[in-house]
C-alpha angles and dihedrals in degrees: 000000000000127000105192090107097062095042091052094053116111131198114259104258127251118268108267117270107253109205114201118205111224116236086249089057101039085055084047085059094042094044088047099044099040081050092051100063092059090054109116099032109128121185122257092189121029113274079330109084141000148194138184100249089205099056127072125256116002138308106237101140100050082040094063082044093055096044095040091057101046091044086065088064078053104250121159119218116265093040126117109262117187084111089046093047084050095054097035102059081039099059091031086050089051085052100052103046092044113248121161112285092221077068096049083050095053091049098048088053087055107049121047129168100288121083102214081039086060104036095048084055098048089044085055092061097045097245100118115098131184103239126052131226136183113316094009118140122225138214128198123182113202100235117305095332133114101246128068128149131243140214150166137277110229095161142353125168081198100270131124091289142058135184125242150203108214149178134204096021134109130259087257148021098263099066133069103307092196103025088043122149101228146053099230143153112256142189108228137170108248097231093050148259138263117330083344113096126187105246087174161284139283108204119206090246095061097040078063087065094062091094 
């Protein structure tokens, strides 16, 4: 008698491990990835039009999409528009993934096209926390004045830095960080640079509690 068949016998495997996204990290995906097309766009006129350098032709189309988006804050062109990236991707990202348009309302009334305008209302409705997270954004005022820059989360393990998707700053960090040239991924310390300090972070989970 042979026993090859009963040695060959394997357990049945165990049913596969289905991870469900939260609503909070589904809208972290959608705010990172609507923010990432616009990356390499560098402006030709000053917070008025832009082009990739690194692709061929121009970028027209990207480029309505970008103002478009940012007009509904509402930002005018020539304006600086860090604040207006910021709410733009976020309300385009709400749309896209389908989330309730009284939300999208709520949050359009919030967030406006300056970033210390935007930061003080969503501080009024407790919404505003010290440390950032994936798909946060983040807003920075430069000293005591009224003025700052913004800028996306796009990861942070939870160190000193985080890195960052980001509008109306320079390639670097020698150049202008708020009246920039380009929309580029950066590498920034959490608790701010230079004149620029962090005054907080919106998470995706309690921008879902605008409504």
């Amino acid at each position: 008698m042979s026993y090859l068949p009963f040695l060959q016998k394997k357990e049945p495997s165990p049913p596969p491990v289905i991870v469900v996204a939260s609503p909070a990290d589904r809208l972290a995906d959608l705010i990172i990835r609507e923010a990432s097309r616009f990356v390499g766009l560098r402006e030709i006129s000053p917070n008025r039009n832009w082009d990739n350098p690194s692709t061929p032709g121009n970028d027209a189309a990207l480029v309505a999409e970008l103002k478009a988006m940012m007009v509904s804050t509402p930002w005018k062109v020539t304006w600086a528009y860090c604040a207006a990236f910021n709410e733009g991707v976020l309300k385009s990202a709400l749309k896209k993934g389908g989330f309730d348009a009284a939300l999208i309302e709520s949050v359009a009334r919030t967030l406006d096209a300056s970033v210390m305008s935007s930061f003080t209302a969503c501080e009024k409705k407790g919404l505003i926390r010290d440390t950032p997270t994936r798909g946060a954004l983040f807003f920075w005022q430069n000293g005591t004045k009224w003025t700052g820059h913004a800028g996306i989360v796009s990861a942070w393990d939870g160190g000193s830095t985080m890195a960052t998707i980001e509008a109306n700053t320079s390639a670097n960090k020698t150049g202008d960080q708020r009246e920039g040239d380009w929309i580029t991924t950066k590498t920034r310390n959490r608790k701010g640079e230079g004149s620029f300090k962090a005054r907080g972070f919106l998470w995706p989970e309690d921008i879902l509690k605008m409504a």
